[in-house]
DRENDO-1510 file (C-alpha; in Angstrom, 1 decimal, always signed):
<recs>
REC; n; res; u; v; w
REC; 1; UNK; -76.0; +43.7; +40.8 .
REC; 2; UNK; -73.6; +44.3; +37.9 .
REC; 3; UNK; -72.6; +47.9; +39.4 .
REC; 4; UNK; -72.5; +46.6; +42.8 .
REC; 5; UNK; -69.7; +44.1; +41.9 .
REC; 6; UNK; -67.7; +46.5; +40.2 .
REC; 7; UNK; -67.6; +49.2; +42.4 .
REC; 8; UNK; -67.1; +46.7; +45.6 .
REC; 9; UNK; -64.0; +45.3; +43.4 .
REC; 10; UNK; -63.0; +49.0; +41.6 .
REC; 11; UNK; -63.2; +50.0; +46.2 .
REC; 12; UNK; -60.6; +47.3; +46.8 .
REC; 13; UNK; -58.4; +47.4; +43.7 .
REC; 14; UNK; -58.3; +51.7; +45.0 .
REC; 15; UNK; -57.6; +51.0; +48.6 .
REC; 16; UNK; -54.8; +48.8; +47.8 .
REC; 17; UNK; -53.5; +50.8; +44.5 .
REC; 18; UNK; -53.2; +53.5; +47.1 .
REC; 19; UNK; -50.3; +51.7; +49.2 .
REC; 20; UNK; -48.9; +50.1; +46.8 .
REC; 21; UNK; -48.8; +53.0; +44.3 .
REC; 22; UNK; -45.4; +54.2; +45.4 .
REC; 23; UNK; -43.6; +50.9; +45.1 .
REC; 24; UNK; -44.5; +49.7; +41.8 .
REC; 25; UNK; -45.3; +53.0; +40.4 .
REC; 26; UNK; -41.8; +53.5; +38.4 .
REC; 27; UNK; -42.2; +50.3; +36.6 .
REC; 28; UNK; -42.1; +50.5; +32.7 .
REC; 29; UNK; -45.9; +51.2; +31.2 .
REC; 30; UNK; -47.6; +50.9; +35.0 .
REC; 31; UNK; -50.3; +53.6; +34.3 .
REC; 32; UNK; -51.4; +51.8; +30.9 .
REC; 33; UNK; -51.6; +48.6; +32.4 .
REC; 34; UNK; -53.7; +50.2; +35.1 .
REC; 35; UNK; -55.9; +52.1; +32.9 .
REC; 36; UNK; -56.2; +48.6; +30.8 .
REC; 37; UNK; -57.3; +47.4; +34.4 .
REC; 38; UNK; -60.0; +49.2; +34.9 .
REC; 39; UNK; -61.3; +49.0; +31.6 .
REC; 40; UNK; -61.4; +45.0; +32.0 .
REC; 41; UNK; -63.2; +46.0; +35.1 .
REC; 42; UNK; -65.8; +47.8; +33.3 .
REC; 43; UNK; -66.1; +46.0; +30.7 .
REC; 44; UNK; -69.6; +44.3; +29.9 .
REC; 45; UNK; -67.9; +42.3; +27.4 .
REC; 46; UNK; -64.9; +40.7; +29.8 .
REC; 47; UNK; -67.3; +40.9; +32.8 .
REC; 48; UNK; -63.9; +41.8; +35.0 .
REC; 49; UNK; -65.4; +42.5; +37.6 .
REC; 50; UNK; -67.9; +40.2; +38.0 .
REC; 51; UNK; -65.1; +37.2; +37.7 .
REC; 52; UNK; -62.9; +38.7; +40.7 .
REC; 53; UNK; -66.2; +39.4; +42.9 .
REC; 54; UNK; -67.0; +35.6; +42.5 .
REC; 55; UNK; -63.9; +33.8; +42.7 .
REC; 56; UNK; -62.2; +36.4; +45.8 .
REC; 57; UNK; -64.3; +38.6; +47.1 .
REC; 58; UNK; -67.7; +37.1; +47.6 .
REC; 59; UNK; -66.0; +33.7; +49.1 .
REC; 60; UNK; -63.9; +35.4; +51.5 .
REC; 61; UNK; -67.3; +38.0; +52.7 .
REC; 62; UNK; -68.9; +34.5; +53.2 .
REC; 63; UNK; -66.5; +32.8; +55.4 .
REC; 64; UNK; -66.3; +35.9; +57.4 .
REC; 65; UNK; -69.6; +36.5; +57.8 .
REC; 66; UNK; -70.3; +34.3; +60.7 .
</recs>
């Protein structure tokens, strides 16, 4: 369940890093703090992942699924 939540959150922060990538790209240290990112993501320890799942994603799939 773990894996599930990260890749279903690492599949959104992708899709919108994609089209937002040129925009924001240029800023000062924007690859590190992505990098850092993902490795909150990741994480066991921070459980990253698992905390945006529950508070955004899951929530909004629910009300949506009717």
């Amino acid at each position: 369940v773990r894996w599930m939540m990260y890749w279903i959150v690492f599949a959104l922060f992708m899709a919108t890093e994609t089209i937002t990538d040129l925009l924001i790209s240029w800023f000062s240290f924007y690859y590190e703090i992505k990098m850092a990112f993902v490795i909150w993501l990741l994480s066991p320890y921070t459980g990253g992942a698992t905390l945006l799942y529950r508070k955004f994603v899951h929530p909004t799939l629910s009300r949506k699924e009717k």
